[in-house]
C-alpha positions as CSV (number, residue, x, y, z in Angstrom):
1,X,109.1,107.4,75.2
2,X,105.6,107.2,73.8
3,X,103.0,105.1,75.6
4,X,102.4,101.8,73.9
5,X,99.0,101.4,74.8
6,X,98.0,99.3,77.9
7,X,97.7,95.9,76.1
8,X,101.2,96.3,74.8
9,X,102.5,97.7,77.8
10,X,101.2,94.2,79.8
11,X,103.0,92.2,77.3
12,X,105.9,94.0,77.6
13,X,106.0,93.5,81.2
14,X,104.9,89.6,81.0
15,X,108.4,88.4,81.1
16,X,108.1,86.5,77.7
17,X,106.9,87.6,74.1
18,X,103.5,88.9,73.5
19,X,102.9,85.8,71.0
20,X,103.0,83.3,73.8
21,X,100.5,84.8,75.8
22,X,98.0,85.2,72.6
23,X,98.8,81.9,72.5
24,X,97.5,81.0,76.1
25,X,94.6,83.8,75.4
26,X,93.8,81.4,72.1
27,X,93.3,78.2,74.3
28,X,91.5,80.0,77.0
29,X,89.0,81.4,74.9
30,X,88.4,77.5,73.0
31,X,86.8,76.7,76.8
32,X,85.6,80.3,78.0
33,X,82.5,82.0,77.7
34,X,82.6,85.7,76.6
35,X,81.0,88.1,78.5
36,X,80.8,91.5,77.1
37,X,79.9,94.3,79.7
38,X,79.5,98.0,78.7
39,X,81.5,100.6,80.7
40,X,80.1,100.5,84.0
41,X,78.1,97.7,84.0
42,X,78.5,95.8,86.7
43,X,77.8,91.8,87.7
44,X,77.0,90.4,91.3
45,X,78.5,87.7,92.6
46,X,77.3,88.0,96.4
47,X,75.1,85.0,96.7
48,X,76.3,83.1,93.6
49,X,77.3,79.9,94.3
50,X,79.7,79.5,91.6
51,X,82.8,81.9,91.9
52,X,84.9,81.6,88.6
53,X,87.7,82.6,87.0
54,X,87.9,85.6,85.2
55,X,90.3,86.9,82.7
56,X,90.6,90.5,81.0
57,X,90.5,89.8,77.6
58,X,90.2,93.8,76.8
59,X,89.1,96.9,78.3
60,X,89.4,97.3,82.5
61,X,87.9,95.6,85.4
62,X,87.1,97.0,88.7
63,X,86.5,94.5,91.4
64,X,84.6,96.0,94.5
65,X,84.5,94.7,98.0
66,X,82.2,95.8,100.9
67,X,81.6,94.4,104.5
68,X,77.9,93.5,105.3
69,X,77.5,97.2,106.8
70,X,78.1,99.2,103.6
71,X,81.6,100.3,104.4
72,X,83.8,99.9,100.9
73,X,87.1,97.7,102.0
74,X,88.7,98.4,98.1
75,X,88.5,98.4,94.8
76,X,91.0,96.3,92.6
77,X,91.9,97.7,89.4
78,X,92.8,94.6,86.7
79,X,94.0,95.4,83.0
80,X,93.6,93.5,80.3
81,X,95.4,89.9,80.4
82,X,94.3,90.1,83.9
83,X,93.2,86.9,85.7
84,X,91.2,87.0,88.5
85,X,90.1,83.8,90.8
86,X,86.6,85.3,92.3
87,X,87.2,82.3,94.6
88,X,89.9,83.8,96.2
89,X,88.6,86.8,97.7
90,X,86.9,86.2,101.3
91,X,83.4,87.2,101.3
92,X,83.0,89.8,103.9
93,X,80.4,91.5,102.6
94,X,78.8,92.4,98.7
95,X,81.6,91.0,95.7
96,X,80.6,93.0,92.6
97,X,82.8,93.3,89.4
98,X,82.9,96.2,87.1
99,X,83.7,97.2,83.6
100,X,85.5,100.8,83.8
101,X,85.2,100.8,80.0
102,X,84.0,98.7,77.3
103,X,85.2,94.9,78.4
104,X,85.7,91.8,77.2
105,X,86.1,88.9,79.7
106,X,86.7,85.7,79.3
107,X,84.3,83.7,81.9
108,X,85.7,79.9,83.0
109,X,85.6,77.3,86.4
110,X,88.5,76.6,88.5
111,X,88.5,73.2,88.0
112,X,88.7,74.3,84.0
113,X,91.8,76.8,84.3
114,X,93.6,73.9,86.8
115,X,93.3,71.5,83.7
116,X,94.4,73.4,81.2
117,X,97.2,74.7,82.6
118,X,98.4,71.1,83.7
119,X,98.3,70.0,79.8
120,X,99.1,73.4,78.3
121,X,102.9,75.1,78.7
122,X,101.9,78.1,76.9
123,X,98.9,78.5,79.8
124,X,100.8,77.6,82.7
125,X,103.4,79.9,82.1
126,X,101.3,82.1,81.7
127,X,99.1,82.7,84.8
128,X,102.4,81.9,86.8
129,X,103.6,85.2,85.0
130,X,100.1,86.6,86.1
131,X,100.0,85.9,89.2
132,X,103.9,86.7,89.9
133,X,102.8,90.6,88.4
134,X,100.2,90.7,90.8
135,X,102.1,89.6,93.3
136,X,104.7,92.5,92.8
137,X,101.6,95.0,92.3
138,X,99.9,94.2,95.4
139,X,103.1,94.3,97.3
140,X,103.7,98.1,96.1
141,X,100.1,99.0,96.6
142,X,100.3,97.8,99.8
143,X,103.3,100.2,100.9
144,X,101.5,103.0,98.9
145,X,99.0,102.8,101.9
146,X,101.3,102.9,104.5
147,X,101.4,106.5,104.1
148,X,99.9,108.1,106.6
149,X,99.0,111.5,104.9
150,X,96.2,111.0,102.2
151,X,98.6,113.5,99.7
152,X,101.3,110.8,99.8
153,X,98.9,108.3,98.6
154,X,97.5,110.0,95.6
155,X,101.1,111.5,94.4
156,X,102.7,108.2,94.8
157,X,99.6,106.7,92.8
158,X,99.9,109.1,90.2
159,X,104.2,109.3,89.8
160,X,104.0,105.5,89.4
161,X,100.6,105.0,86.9
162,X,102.3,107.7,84.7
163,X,105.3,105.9,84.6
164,X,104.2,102.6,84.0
165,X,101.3,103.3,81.5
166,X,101.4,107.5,81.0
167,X,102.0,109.3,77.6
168,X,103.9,111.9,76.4
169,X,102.2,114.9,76.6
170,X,103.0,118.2,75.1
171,X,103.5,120.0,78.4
172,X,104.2,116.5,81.0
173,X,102.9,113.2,81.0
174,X,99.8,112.4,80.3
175,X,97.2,109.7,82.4
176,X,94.3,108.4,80.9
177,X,92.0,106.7,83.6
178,X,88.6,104.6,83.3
179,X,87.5,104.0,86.6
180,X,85.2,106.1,88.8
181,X,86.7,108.9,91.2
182,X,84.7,106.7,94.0
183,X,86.8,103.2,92.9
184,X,90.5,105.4,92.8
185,X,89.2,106.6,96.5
186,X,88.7,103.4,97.4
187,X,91.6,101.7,95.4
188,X,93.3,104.5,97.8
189,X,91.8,103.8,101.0
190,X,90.2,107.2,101.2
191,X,87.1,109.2,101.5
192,X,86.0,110.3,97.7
193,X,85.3,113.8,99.0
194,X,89.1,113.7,100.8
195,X,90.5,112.6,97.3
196,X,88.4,115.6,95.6
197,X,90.2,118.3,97.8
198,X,93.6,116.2,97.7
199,X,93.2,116.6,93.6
200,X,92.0,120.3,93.8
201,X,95.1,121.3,96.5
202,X,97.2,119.2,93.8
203,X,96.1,121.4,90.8
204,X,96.2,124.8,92.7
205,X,99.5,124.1,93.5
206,X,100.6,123.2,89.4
207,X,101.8,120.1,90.6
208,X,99.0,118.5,87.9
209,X,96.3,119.4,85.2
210,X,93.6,117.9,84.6
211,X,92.8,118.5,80.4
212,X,89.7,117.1,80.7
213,X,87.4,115.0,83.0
214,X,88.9,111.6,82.6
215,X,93.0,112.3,82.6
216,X,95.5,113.6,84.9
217,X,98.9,115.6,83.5
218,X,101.7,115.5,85.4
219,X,103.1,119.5,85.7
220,X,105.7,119.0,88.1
221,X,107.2,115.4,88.5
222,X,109.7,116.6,91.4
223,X,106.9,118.3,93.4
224,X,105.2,114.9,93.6
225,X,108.3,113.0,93.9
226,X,108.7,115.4,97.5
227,X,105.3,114.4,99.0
228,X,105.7,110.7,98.4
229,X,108.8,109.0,99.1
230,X,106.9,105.6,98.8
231,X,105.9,106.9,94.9
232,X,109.6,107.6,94.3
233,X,110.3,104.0,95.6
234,X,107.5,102.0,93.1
235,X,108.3,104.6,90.1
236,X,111.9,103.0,90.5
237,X,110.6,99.5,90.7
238,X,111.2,97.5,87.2
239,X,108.2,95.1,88.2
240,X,105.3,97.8,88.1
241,X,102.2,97.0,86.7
242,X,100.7,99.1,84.3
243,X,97.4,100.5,85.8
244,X,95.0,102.7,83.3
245,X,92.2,104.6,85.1
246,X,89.3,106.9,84.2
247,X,88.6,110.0,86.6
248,X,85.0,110.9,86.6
């Protein structure tokens, strides 16, 4: 099947038509700011008071978490139609956001999202269906790093990203990804010079390609399948979200 593109592929996966969420995207944007950020650009929100709501309008965000002594907790990968509440994330440490390409984001309060999705159908339903997708996401990322082996991680990663949001390729599938090796580390709970050799073992053994600096082919879907029985598990799942990512 060819890939749809990542904004079509998230309203595909919304649980509703695509025209009712540009029709919540519409009546966000009459009370949102826009903030444009250029592809890795980056905005601190450490010692602001006001943590708001953010929401993908286009491109890819990468929010970044660290503890006060410089050790990287995660990165969280958000597509577009993504909604993120910047109040909701304990503050351990540094809060920074990201753009992992040219982004759009739509910039409002709390207190300005509650109200309009008490008075607006079209809104409320939805950042339910937002928040229910990241919901399943975060429950299948979460099992991805129960594996204990670093290799399981990355192949489960991979089998389920070119599943949900891959293309056809002429020789396998196909992964276009705009975050930073250091964010999919992290993303991954892992060293970035561990995931470097887990890549480079992966590619000697023609389990994947790499055509050029910023995409992943998949050469041997069954080989992968065999070092991550958790990737076998979310490749399965009909609740995956798409997740697009740039290797640098």
């Amino acid at each position: 099947m060819p890939r749809l593109g990542i904004g079509a592929a998230f309203d595909e996966l919304a649980g509703g038509p695509s025209v009712q969420a540009s029709k919540a995207l519409r009546e966000i944007e009459k009370i949102a700011s826009k903030v444009r950020l250029g592809r890795g650009q980056a905005m601190d929100f450490t010692d602001k008071r006001s943590k708001p709501v953010l929401v993908v309008r286009s491109g890819f965000l990468v929010v970044r978490m660290d503890l006060n002594d410089g050790l990287r907790v995660g990165a969280l990968l958000v597509p577009p139609g993504g909604v993120v509440r910047l109040s909701d994330f304990p503050l351990l440490g540094p809060l920074m956001i990201a753009a992992g390409e040219a982004t759009v984001l739509l910039r409002l309060e709390d207190s300005q999202l509650d109200q309009l999705v008490e008075r607006d159908s079209a809104v409320r339903s939805y950042v339910l269906s937002e928040a229910r997708r990241q919901f399943c996401y975060d429950r299948g990322h979460v099992a991805l790093l129960t594996a204990v082996r670093g290799d399981e991680r990355v192949a489960g990663f991979l089998l389920e990203t070119a599943r949900s949001a891959g293309r056809n390729g002429s020789n396998g599938d196909v992964i276009d990804m705009p975050i930073s090796r250091t964010d999919l580390a992290h993303h991954l709970a892992l060293n970035p010079d561990t995931l470097s050799r887990i890549v480079s073992r992966f590619k000697a053994r023609g389990l994947i390609a790499m055509p050029n600096r910023r995409s992943f082919r998949i050469l041997d879907t069954a080989g992968l399948a065999e070092l991550s029985p958790v990737g076998r598990s979310l490749m399965a799942s009909p609740l995956a979200r798409p997740v697009r990512a740039n290797m640098e």
